[in-house]
Every structure is written in structure tokens, then in C-alpha cells.
VOTIFI-52652 format. One record per residue: residue number from 1; x, y, z of N, C-alpha, C in turn. Coordinates in steps of 0.2 Angstrom, whole numbers. Layout:
<pts>
PT   num     n_X     n_Y     n_Z    ca_X    ca_Y    ca_Z     c_X     c_Y     c_Z
PT   NUM       X       Y       Z       X       Y       Z       X       Y       Z
...
</pts>
This chain:
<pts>
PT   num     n_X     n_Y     n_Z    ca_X    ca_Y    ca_Z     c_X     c_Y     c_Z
PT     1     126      66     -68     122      60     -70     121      59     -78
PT     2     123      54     -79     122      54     -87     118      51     -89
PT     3     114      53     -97     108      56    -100     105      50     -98
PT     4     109      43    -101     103      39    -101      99      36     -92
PT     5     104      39     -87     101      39     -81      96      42     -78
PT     6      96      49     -82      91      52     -83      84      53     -85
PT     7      86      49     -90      78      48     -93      78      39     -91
PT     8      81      36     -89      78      31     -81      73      33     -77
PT     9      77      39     -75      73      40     -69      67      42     -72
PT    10      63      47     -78      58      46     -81      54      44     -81
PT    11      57      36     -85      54      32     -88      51      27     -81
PT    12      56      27     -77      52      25     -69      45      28     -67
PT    13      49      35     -66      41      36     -62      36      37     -66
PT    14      35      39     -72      30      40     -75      27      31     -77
PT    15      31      25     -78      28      20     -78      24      19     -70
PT    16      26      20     -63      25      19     -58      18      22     -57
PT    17      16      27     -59      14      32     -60       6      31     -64
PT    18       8      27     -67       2      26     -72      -1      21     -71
PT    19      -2      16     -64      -5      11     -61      -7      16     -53
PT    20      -5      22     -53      -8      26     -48     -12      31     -50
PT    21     -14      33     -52     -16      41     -57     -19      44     -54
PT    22     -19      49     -51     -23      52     -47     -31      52     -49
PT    23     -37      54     -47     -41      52     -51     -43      60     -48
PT    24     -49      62     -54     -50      70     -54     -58      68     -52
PT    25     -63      62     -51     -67      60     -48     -67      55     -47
PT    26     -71      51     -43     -73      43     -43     -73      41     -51
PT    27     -78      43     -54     -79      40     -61     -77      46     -68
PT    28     -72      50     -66     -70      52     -72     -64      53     -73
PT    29     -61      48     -72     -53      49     -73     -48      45     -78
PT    30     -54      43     -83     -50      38     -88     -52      43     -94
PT    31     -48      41     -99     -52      41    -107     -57      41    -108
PT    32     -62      38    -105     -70      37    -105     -71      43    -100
PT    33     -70      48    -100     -72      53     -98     -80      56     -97
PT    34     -84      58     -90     -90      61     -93     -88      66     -97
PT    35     -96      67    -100     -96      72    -104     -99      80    -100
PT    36    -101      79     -97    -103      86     -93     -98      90     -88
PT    37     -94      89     -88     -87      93     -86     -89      99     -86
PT    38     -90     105     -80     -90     113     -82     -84     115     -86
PT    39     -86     121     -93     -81     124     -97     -76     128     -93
PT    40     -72     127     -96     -68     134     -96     -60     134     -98
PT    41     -59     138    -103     -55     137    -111     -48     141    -105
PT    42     -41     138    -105     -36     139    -103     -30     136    -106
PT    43     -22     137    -105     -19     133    -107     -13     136    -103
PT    44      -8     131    -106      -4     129     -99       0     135     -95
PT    45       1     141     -98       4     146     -95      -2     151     -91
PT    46      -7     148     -90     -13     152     -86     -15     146     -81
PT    47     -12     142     -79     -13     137     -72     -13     139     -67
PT    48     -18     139     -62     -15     142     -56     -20     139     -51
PT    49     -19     141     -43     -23     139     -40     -21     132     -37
PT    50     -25     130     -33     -24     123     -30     -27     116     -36
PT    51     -32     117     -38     -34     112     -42     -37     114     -49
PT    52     -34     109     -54     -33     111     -60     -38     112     -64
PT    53     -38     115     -69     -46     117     -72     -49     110     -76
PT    54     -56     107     -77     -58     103     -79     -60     101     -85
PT    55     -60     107     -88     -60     107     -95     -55     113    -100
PT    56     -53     113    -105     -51     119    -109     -54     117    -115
PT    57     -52     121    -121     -54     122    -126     -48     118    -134
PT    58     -48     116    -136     -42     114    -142     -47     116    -149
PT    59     -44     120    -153     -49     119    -160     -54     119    -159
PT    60     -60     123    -156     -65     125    -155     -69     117    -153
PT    61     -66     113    -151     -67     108    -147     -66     109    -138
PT    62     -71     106    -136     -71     107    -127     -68      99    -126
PT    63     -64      98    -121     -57      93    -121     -60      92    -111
PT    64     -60      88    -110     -62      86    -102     -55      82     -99
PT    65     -55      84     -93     -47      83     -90     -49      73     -89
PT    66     -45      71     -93     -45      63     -89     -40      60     -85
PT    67     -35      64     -86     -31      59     -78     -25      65     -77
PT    68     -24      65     -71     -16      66     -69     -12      63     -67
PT    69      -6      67     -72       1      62     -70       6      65     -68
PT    70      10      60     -62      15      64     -60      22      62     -64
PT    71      28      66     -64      33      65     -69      37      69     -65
PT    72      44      69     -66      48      71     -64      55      68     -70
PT    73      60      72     -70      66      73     -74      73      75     -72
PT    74      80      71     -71      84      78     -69      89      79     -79
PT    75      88      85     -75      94      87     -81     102      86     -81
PT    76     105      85     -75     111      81     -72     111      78     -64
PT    77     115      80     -63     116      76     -57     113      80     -51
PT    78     113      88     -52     109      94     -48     103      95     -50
PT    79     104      97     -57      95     100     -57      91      95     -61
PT    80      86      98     -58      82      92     -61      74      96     -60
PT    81      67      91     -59      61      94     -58      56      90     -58
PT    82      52      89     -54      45      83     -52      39      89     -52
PT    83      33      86     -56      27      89     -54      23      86     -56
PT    84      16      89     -58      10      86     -61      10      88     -67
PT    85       8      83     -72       6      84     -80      -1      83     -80
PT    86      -5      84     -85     -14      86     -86     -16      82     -92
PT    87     -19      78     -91     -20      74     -99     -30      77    -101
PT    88     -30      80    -106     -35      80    -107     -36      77    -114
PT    89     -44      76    -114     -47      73    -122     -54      75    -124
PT    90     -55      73    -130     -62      76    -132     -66      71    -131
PT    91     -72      72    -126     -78      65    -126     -80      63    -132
PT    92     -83      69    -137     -86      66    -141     -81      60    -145
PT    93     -75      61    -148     -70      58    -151     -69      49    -145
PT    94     -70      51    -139     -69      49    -135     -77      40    -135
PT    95     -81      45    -136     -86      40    -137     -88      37    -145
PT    96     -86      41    -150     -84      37    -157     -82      31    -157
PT    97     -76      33    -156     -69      26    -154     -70      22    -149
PT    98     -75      22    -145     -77      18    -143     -81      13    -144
PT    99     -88      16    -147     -92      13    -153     -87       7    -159
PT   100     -85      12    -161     -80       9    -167     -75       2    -164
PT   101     -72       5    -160     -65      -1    -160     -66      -1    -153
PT   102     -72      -1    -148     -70      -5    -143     -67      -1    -136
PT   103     -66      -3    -130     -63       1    -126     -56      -1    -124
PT   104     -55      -8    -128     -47     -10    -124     -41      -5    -130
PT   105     -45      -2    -136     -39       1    -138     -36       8    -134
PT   106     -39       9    -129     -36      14    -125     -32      13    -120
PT   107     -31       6    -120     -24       5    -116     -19       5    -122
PT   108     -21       4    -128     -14       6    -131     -13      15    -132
PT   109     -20      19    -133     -18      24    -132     -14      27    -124
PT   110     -17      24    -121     -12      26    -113      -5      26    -114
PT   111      -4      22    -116       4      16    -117       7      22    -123
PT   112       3      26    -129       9      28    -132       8      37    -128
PT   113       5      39    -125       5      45    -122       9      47    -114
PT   114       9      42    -114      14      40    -107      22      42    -110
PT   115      23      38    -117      28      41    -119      30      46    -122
PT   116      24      50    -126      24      56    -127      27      61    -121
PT   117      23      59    -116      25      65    -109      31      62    -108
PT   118      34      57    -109      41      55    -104      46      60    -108
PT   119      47      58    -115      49      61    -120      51      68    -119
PT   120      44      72    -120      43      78    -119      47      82    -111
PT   121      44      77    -107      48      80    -101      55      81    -101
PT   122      58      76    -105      65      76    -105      68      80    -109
PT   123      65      83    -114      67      88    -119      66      94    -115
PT   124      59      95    -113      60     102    -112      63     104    -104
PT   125      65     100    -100      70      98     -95      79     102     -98
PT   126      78      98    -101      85      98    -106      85     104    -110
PT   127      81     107    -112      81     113    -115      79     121    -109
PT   128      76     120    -103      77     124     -99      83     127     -96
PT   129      85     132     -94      93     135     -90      88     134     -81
PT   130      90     128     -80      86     131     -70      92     133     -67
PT   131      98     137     -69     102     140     -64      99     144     -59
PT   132     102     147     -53      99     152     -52     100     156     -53
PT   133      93     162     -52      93     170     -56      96     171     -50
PT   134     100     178     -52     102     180     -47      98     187     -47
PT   135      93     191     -52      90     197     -53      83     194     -49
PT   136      82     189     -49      75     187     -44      74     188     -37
PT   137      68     191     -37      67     198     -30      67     192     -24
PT   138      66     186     -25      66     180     -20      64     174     -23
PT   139      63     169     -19      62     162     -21      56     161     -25
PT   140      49     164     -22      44     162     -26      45     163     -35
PT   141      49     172     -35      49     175     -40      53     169     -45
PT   142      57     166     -42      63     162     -45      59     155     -47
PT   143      56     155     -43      52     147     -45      45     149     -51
PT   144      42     157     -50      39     157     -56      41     156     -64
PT   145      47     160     -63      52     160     -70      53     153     -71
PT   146      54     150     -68      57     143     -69      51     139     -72
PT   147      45     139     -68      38     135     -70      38     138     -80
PT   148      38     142     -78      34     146     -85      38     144     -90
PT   149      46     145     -89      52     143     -95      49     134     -96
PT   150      49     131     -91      49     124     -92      40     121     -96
PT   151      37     126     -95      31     126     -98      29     125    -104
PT   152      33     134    -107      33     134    -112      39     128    -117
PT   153      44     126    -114      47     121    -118      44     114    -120
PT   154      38     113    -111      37     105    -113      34     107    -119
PT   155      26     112    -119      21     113    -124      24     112    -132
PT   156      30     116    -133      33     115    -138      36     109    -141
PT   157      38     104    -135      41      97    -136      35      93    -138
PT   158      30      94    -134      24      91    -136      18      93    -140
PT   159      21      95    -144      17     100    -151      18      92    -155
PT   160      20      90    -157      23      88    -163      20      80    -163
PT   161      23      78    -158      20      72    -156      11      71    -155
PT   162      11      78    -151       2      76    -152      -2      75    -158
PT   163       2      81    -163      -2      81    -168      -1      73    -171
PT   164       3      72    -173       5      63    -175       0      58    -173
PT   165       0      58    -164      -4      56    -161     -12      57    -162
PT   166     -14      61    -165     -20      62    -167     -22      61    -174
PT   167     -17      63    -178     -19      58    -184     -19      53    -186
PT   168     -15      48    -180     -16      41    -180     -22      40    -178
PT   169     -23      41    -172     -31      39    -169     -37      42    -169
PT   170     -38      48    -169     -41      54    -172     -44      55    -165
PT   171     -41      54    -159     -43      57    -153     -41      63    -153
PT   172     -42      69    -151     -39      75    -148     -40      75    -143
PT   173     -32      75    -139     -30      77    -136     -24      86    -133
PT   174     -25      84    -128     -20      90    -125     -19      87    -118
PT   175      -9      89    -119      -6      88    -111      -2      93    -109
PT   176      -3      95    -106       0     100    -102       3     100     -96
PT   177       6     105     -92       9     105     -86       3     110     -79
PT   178       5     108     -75      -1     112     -68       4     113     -66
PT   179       7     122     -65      13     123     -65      14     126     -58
PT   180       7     125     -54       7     127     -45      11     119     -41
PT   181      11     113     -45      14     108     -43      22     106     -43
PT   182      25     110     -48      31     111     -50      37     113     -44
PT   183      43     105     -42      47     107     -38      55     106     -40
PT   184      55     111     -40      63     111     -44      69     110     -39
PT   185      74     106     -43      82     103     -40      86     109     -43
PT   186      90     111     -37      97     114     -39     102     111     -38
PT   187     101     106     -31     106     105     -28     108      98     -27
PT   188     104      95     -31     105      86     -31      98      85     -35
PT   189      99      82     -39      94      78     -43      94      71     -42
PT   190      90      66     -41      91      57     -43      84      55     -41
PT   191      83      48     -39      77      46     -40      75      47     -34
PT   192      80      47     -29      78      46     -20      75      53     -20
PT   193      77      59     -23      75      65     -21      70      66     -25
PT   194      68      63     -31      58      64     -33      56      60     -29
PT   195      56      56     -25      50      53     -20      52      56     -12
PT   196      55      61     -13      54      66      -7      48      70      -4
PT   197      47      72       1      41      77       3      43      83      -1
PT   198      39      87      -4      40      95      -7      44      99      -3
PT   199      42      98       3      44     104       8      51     101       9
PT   200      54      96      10      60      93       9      66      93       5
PT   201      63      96      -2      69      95      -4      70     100      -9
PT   202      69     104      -7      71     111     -10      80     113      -6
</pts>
């Protein structure tokens, strides 16, 4: 599959994706986020579990989870990888900017972080090796290794942009990956096989 097909298929779901958002409550799944969310300070290589944590910590700032997003990327024609992505932000910054300018400016803020993670996804896609280990004791072992490498690339892909991102708007945010949702392609990547059931297309 060639590159710029690739990041089509991104650029799809993750548009498709952002008119369905999973929602982490009835009323807290936008930018306007509550502000009473339970702590508890994490980041992306410490995810686990069935359901993602609702807050973390950035700069001694407490960050409330506002939306989940689904994404997906292949690397060529075989490997590839669909999961969930974590958009978290700061309420206080959160209600500022609100005050200030309003709440429709957070559809532009949507619109530029949708592309931050598209972006990022396809970078740290492109910079992980998902061949198979052959030194891995079994599949789950092989699918950890794979979460974690991919992990730590998005985080690094998406360093640079956040920061950007936040000194244009002065929102802090953080997005990360929930690495128990991550299903990896060895053997065919396209867009038919991201809207497949999990259990199916391994």
C-alpha cells in the first residue's frame, strides 16, 4: 500500500470517528469537561485494565479525560494497527477559555487535534518494526511488546505538536494511547480489515 493510502485510511477513520466519540459519561465527554473527575496521575505506558483512567496529572496540573478516539493506520499493505486514543485537558484552562472566547472556539480546537493524532499515528506506525518476535513466549507476549513500542513512538510523535498546540491556545492538553484496545495487522492491512470485529482479524 502506498504511503499516501495509508494515511487515507487515517485521515477516514479518525474523521468518521469524531462525529461518533465514544462518550466517558452522558455529560462529560467534550472539552467542557466536569471538573470533579476522581485523581489519579498515569501515563501512556502504565494503561491497563478494561476502562481507561479518568484523570492524570501534566505539570502539576490535573487533566480530565474528554473524549475517546478510535484511529487506526497501516504501515503497508500487511501491517498495520486500529485502537483507542485518550484525549485529555485541563478544566480550569478549560473554563478560562470559555469565559474569554466563547465555546464555539473548541470546534476549531477539535479540528486541529484530530490532526495532531492522525499525524502522530502515522509517524509512530511508521517508525515501529511490528514484524513478528520470534523470541516471544506467545501471542499475548508479542502483542505487549508491540502495544508498548507503538506507545512509546506515538508519545514522542506527539510531544512536539502538543506543545505548539498549547502555546497557541493555552489549553493543556494530553493524548495518549489505552494500549488494552490495540489490535495489530501482520497479514493484511486496508480499511475493510479496520472495521472488522477484534476477534476476526488477527
Amino acid at each position: 500500500m502506498k504511503l499516501s493510502n495509508a494515511i487515507l485510511i487515517v485521515l477516514t477513520l479518525l474523521a468518521l470517528t469524531a462525529c461518533s466519540t465514544q462518550q466517558v459519561k452522558p455529560d462529560a465527554a467534550t472539552l467542557e469537561n466536569d471538573k470533579n473527575a476522581p485523581a489519579s496521575a498515569v501515563d501512556g505506558l502504565q494503561l491497563s485494565g478494561k476502562n481507561p483512567p479518568l484523570t492524570l496529572e501534566k505539570s502539576g496540573k490535573k487533566l480530565n479525560l474528554v473524549r475517546i478516539m478510535d484511529g487506526g493506520a497501516c504501515k503497508n499493505d500487511l501491517q498495520g494497527v486500529k485502537g483507542v486514543f485518550l484525549l485529555y485537558a485541563n478544566p480550569d484552562d478549560v473554563e478560562r477559555i470559555k469565559k474569554s472566547k466563547g465555546t464555539q472556539v473548541f470546534s476549531d480546537f477539535e479540528g486541529k487535534i484530530q490532526m495532531i493524532s492522525t499525524e502522530a499515528l502515522q509517524q509512530a506506525i511508521n517508525d515501529s518494526n511490528l514484524d513478528e518476535d520470534p523470541f516471544s513466549l506467545g501471542e499475548e507476549e508479542a502483542q505487549l511488546k508491540l502495544a508498548k513500542q507503538l506507545t512509546e513512538n506515538f508519545l514522542n510523535a506527539v510531544s512536539e505538536p502538543i506543545t505548539a498546540f498549547e502555546k497557541e491556545t493555552t489549553l493543556t492538553i494530553a493524548i495518549t494511547t489505552f494500549t488494552p484496545s490495540f489490535v495489530f495487522f501482520q497479514k493484511g492491512c486496508d480499511a475493510i480489515r479496520m472495521d472488522e470485529n477484534p476477534d476476526l482479524a488477527n
